[in-house]
C-alpha positions as CSV (number, residue, x, y, z in Angstrom):
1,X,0.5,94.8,76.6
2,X,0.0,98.6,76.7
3,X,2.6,100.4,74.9
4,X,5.0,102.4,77.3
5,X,6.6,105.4,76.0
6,X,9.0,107.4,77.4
7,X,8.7,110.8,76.9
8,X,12.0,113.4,77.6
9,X,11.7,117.4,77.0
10,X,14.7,118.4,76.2
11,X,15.7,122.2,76.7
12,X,19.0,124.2,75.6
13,X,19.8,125.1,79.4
14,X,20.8,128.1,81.6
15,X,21.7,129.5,84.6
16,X,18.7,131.9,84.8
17,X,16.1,130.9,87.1
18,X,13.1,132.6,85.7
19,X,14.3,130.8,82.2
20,X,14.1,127.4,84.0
21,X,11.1,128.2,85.9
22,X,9.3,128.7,82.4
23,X,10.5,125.6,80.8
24,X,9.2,123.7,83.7
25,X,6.1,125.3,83.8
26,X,6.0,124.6,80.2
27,X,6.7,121.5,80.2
28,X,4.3,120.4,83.3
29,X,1.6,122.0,81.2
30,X,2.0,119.9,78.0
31,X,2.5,116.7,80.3
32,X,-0.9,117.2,81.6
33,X,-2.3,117.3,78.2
34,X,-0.7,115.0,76.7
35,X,-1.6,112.2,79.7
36,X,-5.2,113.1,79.2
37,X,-4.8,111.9,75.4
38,X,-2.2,108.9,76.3
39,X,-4.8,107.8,78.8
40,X,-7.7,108.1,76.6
41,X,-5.6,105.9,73.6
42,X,-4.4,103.0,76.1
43,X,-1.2,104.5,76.5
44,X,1.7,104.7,79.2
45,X,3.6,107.8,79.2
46,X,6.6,108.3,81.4
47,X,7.8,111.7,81.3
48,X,11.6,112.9,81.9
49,X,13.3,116.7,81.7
50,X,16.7,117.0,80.4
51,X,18.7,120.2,79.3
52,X,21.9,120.1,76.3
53,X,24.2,122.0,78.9
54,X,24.8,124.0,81.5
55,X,22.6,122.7,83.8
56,X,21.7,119.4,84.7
57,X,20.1,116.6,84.8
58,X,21.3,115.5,81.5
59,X,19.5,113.9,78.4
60,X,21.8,110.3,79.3
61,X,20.0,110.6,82.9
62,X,16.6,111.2,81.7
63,X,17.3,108.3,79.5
64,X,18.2,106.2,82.3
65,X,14.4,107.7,84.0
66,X,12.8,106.2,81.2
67,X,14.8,102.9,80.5
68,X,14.3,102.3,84.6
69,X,10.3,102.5,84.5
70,X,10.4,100.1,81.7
71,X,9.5,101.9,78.4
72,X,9.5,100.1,75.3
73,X,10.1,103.2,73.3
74,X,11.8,107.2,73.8
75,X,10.6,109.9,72.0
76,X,12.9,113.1,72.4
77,X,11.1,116.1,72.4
78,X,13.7,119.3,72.0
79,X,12.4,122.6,72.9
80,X,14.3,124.4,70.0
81,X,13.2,127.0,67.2
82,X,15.3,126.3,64.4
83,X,17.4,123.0,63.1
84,X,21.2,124.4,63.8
85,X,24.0,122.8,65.3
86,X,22.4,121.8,68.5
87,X,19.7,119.9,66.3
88,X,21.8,118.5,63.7
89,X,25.0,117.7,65.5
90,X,24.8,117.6,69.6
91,X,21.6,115.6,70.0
92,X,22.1,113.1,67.5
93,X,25.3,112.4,68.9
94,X,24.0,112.2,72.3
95,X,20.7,109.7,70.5
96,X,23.1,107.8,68.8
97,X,25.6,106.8,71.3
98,X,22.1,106.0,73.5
99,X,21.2,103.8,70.8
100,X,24.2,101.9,71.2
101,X,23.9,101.4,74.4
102,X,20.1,100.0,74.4
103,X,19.7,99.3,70.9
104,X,16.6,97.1,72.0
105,X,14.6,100.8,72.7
106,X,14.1,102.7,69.8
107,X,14.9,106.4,70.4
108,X,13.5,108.7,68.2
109,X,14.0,112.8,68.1
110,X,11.4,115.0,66.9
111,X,12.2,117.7,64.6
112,X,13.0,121.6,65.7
113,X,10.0,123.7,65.2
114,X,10.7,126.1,62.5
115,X,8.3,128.0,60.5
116,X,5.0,127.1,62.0
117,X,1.9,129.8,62.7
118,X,1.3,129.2,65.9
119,X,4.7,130.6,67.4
120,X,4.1,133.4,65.0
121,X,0.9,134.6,66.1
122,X,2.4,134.2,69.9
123,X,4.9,136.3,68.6
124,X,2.8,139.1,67.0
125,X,1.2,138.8,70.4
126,X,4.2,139.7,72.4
127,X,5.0,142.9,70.3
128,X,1.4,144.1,70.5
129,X,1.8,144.2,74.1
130,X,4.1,147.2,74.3
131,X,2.7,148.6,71.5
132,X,0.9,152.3,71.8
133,X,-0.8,154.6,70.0
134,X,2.0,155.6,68.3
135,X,3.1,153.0,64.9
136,X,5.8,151.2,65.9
137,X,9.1,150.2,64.2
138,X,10.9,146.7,65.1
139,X,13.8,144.6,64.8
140,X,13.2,141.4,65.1
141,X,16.0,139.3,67.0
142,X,17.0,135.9,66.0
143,X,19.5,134.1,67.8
144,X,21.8,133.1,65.1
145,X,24.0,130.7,63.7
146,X,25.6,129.8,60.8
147,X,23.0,126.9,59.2
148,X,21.4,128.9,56.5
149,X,18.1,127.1,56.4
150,X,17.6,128.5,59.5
151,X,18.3,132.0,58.3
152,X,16.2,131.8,55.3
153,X,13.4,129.7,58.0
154,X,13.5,133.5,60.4
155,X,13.2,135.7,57.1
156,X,10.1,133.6,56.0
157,X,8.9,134.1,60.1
158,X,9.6,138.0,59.5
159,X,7.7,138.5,56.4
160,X,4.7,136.7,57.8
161,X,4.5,139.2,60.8
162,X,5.4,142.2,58.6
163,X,1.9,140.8,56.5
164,X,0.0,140.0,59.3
165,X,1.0,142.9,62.3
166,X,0.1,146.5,62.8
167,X,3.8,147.9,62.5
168,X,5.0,150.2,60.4
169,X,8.5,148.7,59.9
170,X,9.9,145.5,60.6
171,X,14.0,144.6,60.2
172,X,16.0,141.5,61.0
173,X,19.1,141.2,62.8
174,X,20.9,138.6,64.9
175,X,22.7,138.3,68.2
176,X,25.2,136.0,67.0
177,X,26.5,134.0,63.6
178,X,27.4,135.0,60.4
179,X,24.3,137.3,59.3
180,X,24.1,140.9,60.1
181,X,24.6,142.4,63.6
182,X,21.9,143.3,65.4
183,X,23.0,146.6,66.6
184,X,24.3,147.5,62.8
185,X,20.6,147.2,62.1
186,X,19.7,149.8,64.7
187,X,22.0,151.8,63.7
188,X,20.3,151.9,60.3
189,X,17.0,152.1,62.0
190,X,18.3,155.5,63.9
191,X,19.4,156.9,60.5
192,X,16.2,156.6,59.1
193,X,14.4,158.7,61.8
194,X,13.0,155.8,63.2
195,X,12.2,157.4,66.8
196,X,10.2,154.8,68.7
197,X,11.7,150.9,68.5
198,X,10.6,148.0,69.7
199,X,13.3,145.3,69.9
200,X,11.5,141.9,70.2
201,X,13.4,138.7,70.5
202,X,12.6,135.3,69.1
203,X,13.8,133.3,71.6
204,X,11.9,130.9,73.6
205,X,12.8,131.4,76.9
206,X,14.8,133.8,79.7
207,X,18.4,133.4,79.7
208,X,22.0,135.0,79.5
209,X,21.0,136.6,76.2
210,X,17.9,138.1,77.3
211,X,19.9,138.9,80.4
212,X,22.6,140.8,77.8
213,X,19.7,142.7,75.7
214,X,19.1,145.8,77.8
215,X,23.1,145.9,79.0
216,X,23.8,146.1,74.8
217,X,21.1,148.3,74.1
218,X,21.8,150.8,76.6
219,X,25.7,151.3,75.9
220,X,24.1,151.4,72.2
221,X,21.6,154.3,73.7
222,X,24.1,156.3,75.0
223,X,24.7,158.0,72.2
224,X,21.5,158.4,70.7
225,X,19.1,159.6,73.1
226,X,16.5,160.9,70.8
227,X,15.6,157.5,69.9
228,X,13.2,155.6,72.0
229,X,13.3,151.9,72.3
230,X,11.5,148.9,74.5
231,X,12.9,145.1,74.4
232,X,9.7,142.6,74.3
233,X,9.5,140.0,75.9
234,X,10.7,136.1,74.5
235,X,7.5,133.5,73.6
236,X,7.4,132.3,77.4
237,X,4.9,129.5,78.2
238,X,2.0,130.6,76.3
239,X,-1.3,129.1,76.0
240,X,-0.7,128.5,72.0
241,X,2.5,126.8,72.8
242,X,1.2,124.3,74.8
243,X,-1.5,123.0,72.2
244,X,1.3,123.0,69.4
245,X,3.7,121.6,71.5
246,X,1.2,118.6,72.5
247,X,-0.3,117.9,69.0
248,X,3.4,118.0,67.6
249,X,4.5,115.1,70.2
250,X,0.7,113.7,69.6
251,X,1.8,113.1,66.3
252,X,4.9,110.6,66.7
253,X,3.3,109.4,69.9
């Protein structure tokens, strides 16, 4: 008998349509991939989508994609950076109570991604495309929360790119959670003189926070119009993030 696995990407969620268009595309590009390889090893993949909230269908229903085509086994494959609530509270709770329900299928959930190279280089990539002539100075944006592994995991991700990219400064601050304030780190970037900033996110996709970006950043503006500033783009559905995103579910597969 061929072993049957079902496979469910499983994405935070929003109400921004190009932010769901990339996960999709995303996601249809790694199933590809990855039905290449199952094919190739004597396996049967059958894929479901899912997202944590505020927008359907839910991880329960893709569950119930799987359990219908007859998998002997779910691997849950989240599409998030760091390990934080969502990862260590929300879908466990959501696996668990699964398992309950069907504890002939095992269930198993992949890890958040976390420090790896691949996203950083991506990442790099996306602030050297609105980069000039001209040095640039950045503030890198994580999303925040209040797990400090996570914190100390984006600090680790900053100091590689300062090591590794062209600018000439690189600070850290957050849109929400306990660390500093985003916009308290412009400040300070303003009162150094720095003239030309590039505000690059680290978030995967579009959503309501890239959405929010340019309304915060021009009420910040307002008063300061001597300072220049761009907002880069999130990581998107790069290339590089298909690969890792297929040899990380390779690897549990």
């Amino acid at each position: 008998m061929m072993d049957h696995i079902g496979v469910i990407f499983v994405g935070h969620g929003t109400r921004n349509a190009q932010g769901i268009s990339e996960f999709f595309d995303l996601t249809r590009r790694i199933q590809q991939k990855l039905t290449w390889w199952a094919t190739r090893m004597g396996r049967v993949l059958t894929y479901a989508t899912a997202f944590l909230e505020l927008v359907g269908p839910d991880i329960p229903c893709a569950m119930q994609t799987c359990l219908n085509a007859g998998v002997h086994r779910i691997v849950v494959v989240p599409f998030f950076l760091f390990e934080a609530g969502h990862m260590k509270q929300d879908l466990p709770t959501i696996i668990l109570n699964a398992s309950r329900l069907y504890p002939e299928i095992p269930i198993d959930l992949m890890d958040a991604i976390g420090v790896d190279e691949r996203f950083m280089r991506v990442l790099i990539e996306r602030m050297e495309q609105l980069e000039g002539e001209q040095p640039l100075s950045v503030l890198l944006l994580g999303r925040g929360n209040r797990e400090s592994s996570a914190q100390r995991e984006f600090e680790i991700i900053a100091q590689w790119v300062r090591n590794q990219s062209s600018v000439a400064r690189l600070e850290v601050g957050y849109l929400a959670g306990d660390s500093v304030n985003w916009l308290e780190v412009l400040d300070g970037m303003a009162e150094s003189r720095d003239t030309h900033i590039l505000i690059q996110p680290y978030l995967w996709f579009h959503g309501w926070l890239t959405d929010q970006i340019p309304r915060w950043l021009t009420e910040w503006q307002a008063s300061r119009p001597c300072v220049e500033t761009m907002i880069g783009a999130p990581l998107g559905t790069h290339p590089v993030l298909v690969d890792a995103m297929v040899a990380r579910a390779m690897s549990v597969l």
